[in-house]
C-alpha positions as CSV (number, residue, x, y, z in Angstrom):
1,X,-65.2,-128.2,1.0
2,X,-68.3,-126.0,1.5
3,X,-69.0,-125.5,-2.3
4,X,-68.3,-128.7,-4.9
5,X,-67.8,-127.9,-8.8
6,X,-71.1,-130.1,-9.2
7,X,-72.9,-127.4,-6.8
8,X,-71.3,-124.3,-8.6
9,X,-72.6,-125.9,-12.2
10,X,-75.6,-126.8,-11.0
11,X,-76.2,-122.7,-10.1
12,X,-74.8,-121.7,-13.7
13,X,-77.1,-124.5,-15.2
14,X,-80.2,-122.7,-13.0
15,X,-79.1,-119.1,-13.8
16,X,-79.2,-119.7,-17.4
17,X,-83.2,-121.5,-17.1
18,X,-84.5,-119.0,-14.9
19,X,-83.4,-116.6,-17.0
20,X,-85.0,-118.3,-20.1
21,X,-87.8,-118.8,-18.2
22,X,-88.5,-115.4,-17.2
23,X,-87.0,-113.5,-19.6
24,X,-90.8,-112.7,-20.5
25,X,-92.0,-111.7,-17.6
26,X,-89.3,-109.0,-17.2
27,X,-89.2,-107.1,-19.8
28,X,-87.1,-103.5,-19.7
29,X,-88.9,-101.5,-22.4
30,X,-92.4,-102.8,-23.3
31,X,-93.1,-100.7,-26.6
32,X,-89.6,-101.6,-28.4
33,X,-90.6,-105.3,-30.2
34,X,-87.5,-107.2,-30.5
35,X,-87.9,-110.1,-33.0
36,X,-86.3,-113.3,-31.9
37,X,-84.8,-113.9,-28.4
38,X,-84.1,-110.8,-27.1
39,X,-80.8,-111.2,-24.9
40,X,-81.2,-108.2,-22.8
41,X,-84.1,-109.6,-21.1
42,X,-82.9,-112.9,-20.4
43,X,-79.6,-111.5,-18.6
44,X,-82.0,-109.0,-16.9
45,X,-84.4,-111.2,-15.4
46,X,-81.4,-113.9,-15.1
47,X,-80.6,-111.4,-12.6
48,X,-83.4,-110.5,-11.0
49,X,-84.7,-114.2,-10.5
50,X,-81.9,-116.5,-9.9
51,X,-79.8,-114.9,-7.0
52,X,-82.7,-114.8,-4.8
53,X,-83.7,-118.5,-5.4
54,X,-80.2,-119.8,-5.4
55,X,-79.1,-117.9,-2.0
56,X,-83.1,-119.0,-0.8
57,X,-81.3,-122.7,-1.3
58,X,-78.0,-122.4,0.0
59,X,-79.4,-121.1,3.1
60,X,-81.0,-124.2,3.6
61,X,-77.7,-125.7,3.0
62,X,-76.0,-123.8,5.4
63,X,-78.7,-124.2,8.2
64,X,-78.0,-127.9,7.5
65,X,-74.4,-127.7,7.8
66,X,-74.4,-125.7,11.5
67,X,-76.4,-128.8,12.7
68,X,-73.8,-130.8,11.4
69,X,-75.5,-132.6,8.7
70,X,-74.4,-133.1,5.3
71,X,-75.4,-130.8,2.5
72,X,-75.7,-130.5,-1.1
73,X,-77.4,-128.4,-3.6
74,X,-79.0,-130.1,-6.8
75,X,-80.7,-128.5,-9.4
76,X,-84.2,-129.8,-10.2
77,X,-84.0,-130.3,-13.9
78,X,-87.4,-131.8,-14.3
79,X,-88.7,-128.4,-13.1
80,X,-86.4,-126.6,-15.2
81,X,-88.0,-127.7,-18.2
């Protein structure tokens, strides 16, 4: 099996803290003030953020697995928070 169900929640776990962590850095419309979490921008920068770093990871796993090594992605979750 190239992808386990530990892997694929380990990327939904990641998706979801990148997007809370950048969910200020990206934010669509800079003069509406939303009070509270604004969900917009946390999907938005969910998106922006997280496929590049996850696809930036599994390439390593990939690379690992054409040498013929064994492979798995973890998320850091000390980083994460």
């Amino acid at each position: 099996m190239i992808v386990t169900l530990r892997e694929i929640i380990d990327v939904l776990i990641m998706t979801l803290a990148l997007g809370y962590i950048f969910k200020d850095a990206f934010v669509q419309n800079i003069y509406q003030h939303v009070s509270g979490f604004n969900w917009r921008d946390f999907w938005y920068a969910a998106l922006i953020t997280a496929p590049g770093i996850i696809l930036h990871e599994f390439g390593h796993k990939i690379v690992a697995l054409v040498y013929g090594l064994a492979a798995t992605f973890h998320a850091h979750y000390g980083f994460l928070l």
